[in-house]
C-alpha positions as CSV (number, residue, x, y, z in Angstrom):
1,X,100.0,107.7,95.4
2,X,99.5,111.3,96.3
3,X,103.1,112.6,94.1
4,X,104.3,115.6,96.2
5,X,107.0,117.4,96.0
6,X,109.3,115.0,98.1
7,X,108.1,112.1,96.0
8,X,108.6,113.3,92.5
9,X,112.0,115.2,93.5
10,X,112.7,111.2,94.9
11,X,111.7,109.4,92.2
12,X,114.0,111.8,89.5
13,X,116.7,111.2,91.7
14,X,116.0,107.4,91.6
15,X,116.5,107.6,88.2
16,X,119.2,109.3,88.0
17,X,118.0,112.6,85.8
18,X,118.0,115.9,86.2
19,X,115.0,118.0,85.9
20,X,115.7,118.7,82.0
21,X,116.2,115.1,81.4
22,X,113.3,113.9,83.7
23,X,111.0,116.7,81.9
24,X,111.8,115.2,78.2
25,X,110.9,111.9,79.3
26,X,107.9,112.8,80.8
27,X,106.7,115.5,78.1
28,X,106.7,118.2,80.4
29,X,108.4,121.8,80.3
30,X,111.7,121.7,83.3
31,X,109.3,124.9,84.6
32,X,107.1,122.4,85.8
33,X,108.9,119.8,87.5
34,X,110.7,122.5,89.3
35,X,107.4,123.8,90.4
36,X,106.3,120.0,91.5
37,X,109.7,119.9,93.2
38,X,109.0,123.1,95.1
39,X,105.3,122.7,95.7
40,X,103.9,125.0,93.7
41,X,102.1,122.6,92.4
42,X,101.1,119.2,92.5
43,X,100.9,117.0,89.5
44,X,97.4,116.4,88.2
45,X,95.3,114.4,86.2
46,X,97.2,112.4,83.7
47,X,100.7,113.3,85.0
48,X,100.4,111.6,88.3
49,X,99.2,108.7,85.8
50,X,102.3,109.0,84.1
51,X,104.4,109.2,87.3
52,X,102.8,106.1,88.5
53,X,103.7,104.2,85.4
54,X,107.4,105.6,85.6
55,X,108.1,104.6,89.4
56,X,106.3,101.2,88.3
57,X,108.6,100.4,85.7
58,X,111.7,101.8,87.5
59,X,110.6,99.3,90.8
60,X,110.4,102.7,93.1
61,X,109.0,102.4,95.9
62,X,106.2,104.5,96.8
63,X,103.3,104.6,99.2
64,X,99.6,104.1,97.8
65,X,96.5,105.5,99.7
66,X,94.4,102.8,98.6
């Protein structure tokens, strides 16, 4: 999936976290998931691999591109 703003503020909420809580658990500063959450910027490289594994495992539903 392409993890956007929308979708990672959507998926944190899925959870249930706030951005602190949603930054440990990811290994992440809360900077940065605000700045996802605002587009800023857009999660790269391993973090969108980590993102994928999280919405995986917490059955959230998300659009591929493939």
């Amino acid at each position: 999936p392409v993890w956007d703003a929308v979708l990672v503020k959507a998926l944190r909420q899925h959870l249930a976290m706030t951005q602190t809580v949603f930054a440990q658990e990811l290994g992440v500063r809360q900077s940065t998931i605000s700045e996802w959450e605002t587009g800023v910027y857009e999660p790269r490289g391993a973090s969108t691999k980590i993102l994928t594994v999280v919405a995986e495992h917490a059955n959230f539903p998300y659009l591929t591109n493939e």
